[in-house]
C-alpha positions in Angstrom: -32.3 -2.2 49.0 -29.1 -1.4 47.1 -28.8 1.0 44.5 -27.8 -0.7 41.4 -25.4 0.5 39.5 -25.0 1.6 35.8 -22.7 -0.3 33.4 -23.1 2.7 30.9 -19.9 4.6 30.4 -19.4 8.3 31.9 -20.7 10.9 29.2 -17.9 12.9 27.3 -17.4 16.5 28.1 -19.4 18.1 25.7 -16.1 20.2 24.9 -14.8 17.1 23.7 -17.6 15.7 21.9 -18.9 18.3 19.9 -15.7 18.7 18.3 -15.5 15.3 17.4 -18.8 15.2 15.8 -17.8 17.8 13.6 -14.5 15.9 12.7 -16.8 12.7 11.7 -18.9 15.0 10.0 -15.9 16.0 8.1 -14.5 12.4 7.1 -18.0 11.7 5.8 -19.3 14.5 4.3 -15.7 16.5 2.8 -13.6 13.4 2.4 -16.4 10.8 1.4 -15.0 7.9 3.5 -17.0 5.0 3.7 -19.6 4.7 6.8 -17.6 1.7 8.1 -14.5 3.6 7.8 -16.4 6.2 9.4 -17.7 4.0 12.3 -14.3 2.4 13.1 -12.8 6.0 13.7 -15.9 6.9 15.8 -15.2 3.7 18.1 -11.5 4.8 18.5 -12.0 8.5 19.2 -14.8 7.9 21.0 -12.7 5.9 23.6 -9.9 8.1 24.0 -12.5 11.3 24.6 -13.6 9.3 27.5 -10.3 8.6 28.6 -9.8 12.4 28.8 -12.8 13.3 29.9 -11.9 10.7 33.1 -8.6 12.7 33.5 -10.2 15.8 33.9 -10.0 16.9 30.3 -13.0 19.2 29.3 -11.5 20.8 25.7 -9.5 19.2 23.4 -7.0 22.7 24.0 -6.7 20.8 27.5 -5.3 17.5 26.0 -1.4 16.5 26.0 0.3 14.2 24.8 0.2 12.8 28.3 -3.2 12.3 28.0 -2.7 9.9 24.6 0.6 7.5 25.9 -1.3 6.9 29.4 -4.2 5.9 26.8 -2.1 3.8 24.7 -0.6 2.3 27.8 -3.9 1.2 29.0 -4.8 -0.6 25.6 -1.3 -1.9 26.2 -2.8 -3.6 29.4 -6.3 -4.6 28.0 -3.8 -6.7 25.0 -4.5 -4.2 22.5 -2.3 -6.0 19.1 0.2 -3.8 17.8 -1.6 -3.0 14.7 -4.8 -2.4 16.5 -2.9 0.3 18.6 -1.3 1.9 15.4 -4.9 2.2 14.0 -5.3 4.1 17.0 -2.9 6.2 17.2 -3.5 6.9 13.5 -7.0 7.9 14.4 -6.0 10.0 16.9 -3.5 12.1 14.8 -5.9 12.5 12.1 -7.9 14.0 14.7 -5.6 16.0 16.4 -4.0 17.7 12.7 -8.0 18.7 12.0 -8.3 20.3 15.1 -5.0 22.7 13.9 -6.7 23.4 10.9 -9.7 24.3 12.6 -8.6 26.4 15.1 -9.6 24.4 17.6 -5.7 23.9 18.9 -2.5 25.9 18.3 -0.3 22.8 18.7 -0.6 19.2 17.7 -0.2 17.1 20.6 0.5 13.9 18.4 4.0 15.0 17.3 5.7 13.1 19.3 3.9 10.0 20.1 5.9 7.1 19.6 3.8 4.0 17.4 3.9 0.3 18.6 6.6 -1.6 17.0 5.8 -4.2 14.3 6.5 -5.8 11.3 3.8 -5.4 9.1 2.9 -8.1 7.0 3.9 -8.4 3.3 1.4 -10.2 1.1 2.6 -13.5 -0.8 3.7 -13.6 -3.9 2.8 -15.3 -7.3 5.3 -15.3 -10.5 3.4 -14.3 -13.6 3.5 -18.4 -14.5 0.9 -19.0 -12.0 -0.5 -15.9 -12.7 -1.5 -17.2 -16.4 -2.0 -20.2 -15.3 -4.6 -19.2 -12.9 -6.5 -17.1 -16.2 -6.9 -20.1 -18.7 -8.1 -22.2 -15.5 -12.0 -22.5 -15.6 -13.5 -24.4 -18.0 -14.4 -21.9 -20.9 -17.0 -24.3 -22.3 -19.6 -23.0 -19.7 -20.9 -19.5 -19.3 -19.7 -20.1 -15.7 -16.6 -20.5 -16.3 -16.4 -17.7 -19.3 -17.4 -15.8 -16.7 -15.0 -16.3 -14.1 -12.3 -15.7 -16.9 -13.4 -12.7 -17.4 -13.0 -12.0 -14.2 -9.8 -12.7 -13.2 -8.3 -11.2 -16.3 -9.9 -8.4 -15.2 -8.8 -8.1 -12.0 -5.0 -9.3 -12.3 -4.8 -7.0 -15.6 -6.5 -3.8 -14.0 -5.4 -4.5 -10.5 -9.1 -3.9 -8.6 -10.3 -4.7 -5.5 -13.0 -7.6 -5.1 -16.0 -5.4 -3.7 -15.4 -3.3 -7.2 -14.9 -6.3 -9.6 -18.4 -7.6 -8.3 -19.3 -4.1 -8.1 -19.2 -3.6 -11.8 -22.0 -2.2 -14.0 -22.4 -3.2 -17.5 -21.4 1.3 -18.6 -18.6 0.5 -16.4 -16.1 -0.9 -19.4 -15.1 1.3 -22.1 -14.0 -1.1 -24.6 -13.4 1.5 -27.5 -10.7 3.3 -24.9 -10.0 0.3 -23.0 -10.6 1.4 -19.8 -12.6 0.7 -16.7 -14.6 3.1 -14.3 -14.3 1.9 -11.1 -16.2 3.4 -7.6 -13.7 2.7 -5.0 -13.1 3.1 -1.5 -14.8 6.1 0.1 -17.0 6.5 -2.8 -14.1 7.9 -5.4 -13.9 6.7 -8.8 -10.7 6.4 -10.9 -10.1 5.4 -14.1 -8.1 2.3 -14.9 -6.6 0.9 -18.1 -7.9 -2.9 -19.0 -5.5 -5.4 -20.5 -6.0 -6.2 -23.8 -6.3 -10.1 -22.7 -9.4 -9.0 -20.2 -11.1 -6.6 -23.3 -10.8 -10.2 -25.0 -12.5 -12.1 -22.2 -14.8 -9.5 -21.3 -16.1 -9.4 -25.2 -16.8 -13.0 -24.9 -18.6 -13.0 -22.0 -20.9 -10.1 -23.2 -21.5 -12.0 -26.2 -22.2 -15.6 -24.7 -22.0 -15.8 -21.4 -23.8 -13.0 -19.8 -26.7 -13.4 -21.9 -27.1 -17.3 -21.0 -26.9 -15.9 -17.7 -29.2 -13.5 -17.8 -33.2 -13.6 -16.5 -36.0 -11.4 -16.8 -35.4 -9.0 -13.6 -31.4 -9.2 -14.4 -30.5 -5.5 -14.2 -27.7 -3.4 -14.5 -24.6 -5.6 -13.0 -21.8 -6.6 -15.5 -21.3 -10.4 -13.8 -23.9 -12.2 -13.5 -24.4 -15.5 -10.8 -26.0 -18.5 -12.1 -29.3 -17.3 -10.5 -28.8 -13.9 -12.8 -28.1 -11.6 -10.2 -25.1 -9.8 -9.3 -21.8 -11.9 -8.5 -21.2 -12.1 -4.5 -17.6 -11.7 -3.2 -18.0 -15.4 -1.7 -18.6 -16.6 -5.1 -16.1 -15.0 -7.0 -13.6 -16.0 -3.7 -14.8 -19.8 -4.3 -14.1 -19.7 -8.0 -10.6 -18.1 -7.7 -9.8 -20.8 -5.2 -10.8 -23.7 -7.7 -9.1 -22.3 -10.5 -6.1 -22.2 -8.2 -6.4 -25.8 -7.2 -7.3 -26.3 -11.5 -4.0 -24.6 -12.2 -1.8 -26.7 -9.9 -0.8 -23.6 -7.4 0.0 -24.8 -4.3 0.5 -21.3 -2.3 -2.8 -20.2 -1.2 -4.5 -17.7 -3.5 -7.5 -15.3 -2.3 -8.6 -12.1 -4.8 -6.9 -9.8 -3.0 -3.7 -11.6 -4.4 -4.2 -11.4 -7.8 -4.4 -7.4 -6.5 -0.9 -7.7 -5.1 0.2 -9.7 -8.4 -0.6 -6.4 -10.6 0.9 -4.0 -8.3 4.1 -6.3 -8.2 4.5 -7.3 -11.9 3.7 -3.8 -12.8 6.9 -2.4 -10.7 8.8 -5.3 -11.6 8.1 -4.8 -15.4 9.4 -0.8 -14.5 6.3 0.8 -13.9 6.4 3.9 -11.3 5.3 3.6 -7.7 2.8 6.9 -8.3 1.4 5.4 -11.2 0.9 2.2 -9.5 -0.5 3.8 -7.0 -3.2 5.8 -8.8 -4.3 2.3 -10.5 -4.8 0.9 -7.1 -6.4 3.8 -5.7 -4.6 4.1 -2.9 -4.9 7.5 -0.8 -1.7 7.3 0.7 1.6 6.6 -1.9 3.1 4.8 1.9 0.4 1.8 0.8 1.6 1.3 -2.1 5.1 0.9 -1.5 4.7 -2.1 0.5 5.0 -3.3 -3.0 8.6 -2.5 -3.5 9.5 -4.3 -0.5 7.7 -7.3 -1.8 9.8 -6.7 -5.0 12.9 -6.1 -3.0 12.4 -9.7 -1.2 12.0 -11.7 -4.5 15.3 -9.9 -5.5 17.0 -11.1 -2.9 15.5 -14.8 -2.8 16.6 -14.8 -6.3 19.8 -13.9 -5.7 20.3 -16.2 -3.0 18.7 -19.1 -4.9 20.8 -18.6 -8.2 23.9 -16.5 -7.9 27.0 -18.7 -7.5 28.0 -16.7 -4.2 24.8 -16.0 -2.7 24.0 -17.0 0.3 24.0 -20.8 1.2 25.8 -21.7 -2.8 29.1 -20.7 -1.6 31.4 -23.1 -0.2 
């Protein structure tokens, strides 16, 4: 009879492993990432301490940089996207620069690993017309739609992510110093000013809406769905969409646009890119200057669309 074979993948050296464990420990525990965040660097480490440990490697103080482009080359062959191998690679160098401050290595064998190549996308854009537009667009004569006011003045004028706008808890607004407390990414909160157009919207809806909205086991969330629980992101995603479609946009809006419309009207207004980006929460100021390049490109379409020389006026 033939021995059947095991589709489980060789074990990792436990020189390899262990180390990595503590370095999970480490994003979870000291940097309070988020436990998908968490599991999508396990996945990637994971698969490039088996690839060493199938070179021979039984220590990370064993790896080279060898060891990671013959790695990216084979995710080259499985059809690996480019940003799924800069994710990567990324993963990897987090990795490797904790193992120098650990003691673990003496040298960082990421230095000179060369990324895929690739544009990365810029979000769309919407002018501060179809911004305000979009605001006044549900009907305000329902607690519905007094809600979902609220709610996107809210998140256009303080810039937040869906998963915190629906996150919200009613001690999360301070209307007295106009300000929002919002639990972000990793767990982090930050502090963000509120418009004074939200604070108006938001005072309505805590005066008529919410309570329509309310029911007996309501508890703690600040927008309410018409069942009196807490908002869903597919909900709020629904009711930005129709208030698109009610405001005559034709480009095709998602939250995570009226994001990028604060961000961009901020730096277009003359805000700075470090205040931006401590509004936004970003960790990393490289995030949010994928902002100035969307403000760079609306220059230049401008200039090409209205400057009597620009490109395609001039005869």
């Amino acid at each position: 009879m033939a021995r059947r074979t095991s589709s489980r993948p060789p074990a990792t050296p436990a020189g390899l492993s262990e180390p990595l464990e503590a370095f999970l420990a480490h994003l979870s525990l000291e940097r309070g990432l988020s436990r998908l965040t968490v599991s999508a660097y396990e996945s990637d480490l994971t698969d490039f301490a088996r690839h060493c440990g199938r070179a021979g490697r039984a220590a990370w103080t064993d790896v080279t940089l060898a060891d990671l482009e013959s790695w990216v080359k084979s995710m080259h062959r499985r059809g690996q996207a480019p940003a799924s191998l800069a994710r990567r690679l990324s993963a990897v160098r987090s990795l490797a620069s904790h193992l120098v401050r650990a003691g673990l290595r003496r040298d960082d064998f990421t230095e000179l690993a060369k990324g895929p190549r690739f544009r990365r996308r810029l979000p769309g854009r919407l002018t501060p017309e179809e911004a305000a537009r979009i605001m006044t667009a549900p009907d305000d004569r329902t607690p519905l739609g007094v809600r979902d006011r609220a709610m996107l003045e809210l998140m256009y004028g303080s810039g937040l992510r869906i998963s915190e706008l629906c996150g919200l808890e009613l001690q999360s607004v301070d209307e007295r110093e106009a300000v929002v407390r919002v639990r972000g990414k990793g767990s982090k909160d930050r502090v963000v000013p509120v418009s004074e157009a939200a604070l108006k919207a938001l005072a309505r809806y805590l005066a008529e809406a919410r309570p329509a909205l309310a029911r007996p086991r309501t508890g703690s969330a600040l927008f309410l769905s018409a069942r009196g629980t807490a908002i869903s992101r597919k909900t709020f995603w629904l009711g930005v969409r129709a208030a698109a479609r009610r405001a005559g946009v034709e480009a095709p809006v998602k939250p995570h646009l009226l994001r990028h419309a604060f961000a961009t009207h901020l730096l277009a207004g003359g805000a700075d890119l470090r205040s931006i980006q401590e509004m936004l929460g970003h960790a990393d100021i490289s995030t949010t200057q994928i902002y100035a390049s969307v403000e760079r490109s609306a220059l230049a379409d401008s200039h090409r669309r209205h400057h009597p020389r620009g490109r395609g006026r001039a005869s």
